[in-house]
C-alpha positions in Angstrom: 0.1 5.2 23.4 -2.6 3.0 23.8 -6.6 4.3 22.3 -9.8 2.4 22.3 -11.3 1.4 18.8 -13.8 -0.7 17.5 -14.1 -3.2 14.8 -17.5 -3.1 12.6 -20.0 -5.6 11.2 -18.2 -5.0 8.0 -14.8 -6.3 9.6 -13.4 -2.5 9.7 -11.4 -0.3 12.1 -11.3 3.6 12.5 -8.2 4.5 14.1 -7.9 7.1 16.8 -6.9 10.3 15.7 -4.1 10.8 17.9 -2.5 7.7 16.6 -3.4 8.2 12.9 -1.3 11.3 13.1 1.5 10.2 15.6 1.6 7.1 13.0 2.0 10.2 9.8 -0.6 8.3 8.2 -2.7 10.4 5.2 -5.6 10.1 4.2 -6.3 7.7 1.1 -2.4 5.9 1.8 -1.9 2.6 1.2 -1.0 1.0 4.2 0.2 -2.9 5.0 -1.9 -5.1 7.6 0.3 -8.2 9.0 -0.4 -10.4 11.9 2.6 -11.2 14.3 2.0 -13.4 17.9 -1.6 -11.9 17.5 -0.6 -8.3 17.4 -1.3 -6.4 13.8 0.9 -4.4 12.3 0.4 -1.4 10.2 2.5 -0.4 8.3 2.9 2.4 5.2 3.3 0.2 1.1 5.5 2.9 0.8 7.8 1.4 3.4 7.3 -2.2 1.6 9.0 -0.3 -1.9 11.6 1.5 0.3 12.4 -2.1 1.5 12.8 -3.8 -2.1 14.1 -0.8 -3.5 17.3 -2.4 -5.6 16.5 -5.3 -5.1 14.6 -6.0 -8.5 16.1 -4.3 -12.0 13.3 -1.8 -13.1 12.8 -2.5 -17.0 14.2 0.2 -19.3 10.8 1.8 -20.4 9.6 2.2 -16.7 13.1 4.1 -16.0 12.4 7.9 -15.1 8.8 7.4 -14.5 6.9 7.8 -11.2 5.1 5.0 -9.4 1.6 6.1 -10.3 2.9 6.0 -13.8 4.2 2.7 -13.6 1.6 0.9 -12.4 -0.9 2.8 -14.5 0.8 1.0 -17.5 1.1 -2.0 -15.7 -2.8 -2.5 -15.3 -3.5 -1.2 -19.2 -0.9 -3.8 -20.3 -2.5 -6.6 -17.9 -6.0 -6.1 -18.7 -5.2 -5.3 -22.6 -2.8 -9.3 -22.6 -6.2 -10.6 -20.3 -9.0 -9.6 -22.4 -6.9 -9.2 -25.8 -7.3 -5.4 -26.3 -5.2 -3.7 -28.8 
């Protein structure tokens, strides 16, 4: 399927509606931009996890917990070691 679209001043890209949903994309996703032979590729993160999926030992107090969750206490823990919160 091949749509029209146009890239803005601010470097940005609307996608057709037609492909956003043939593509099952929602609204607010994360999504992956790469660059292959000078096509882009767009692809769900949640495809990018699937793919890694076992291939990293998740640390025992992340075990049980959903994404969000995770990386929720990933960020406080960063920013608390960073700026030396307590």
């Amino acid at each position: 399927m091949n749509q029209i679209a146009t890239v803005t001043s601010k470097k940005q890209l609307t996608l057709p509606s037609a492909v956003f949903k043939k593509a099952g994309f929602k609204i607010g996703q994360k999504v992956m931009v790469s660059e292959e032979n000078g096509r882009l590729l767009i692809t769900p993160a949640e495809k990018l996890v699937e793919e890694l999926a076992g291939a990293v030992l998740v640390p025992k107090k992340w075990k049980g917990k959903d994404a969000r969750e995770i990386i929720n206490e990933a960020k406080s823990e960063y920013f608390r070691k960073k700026y030396r919160l307590k």
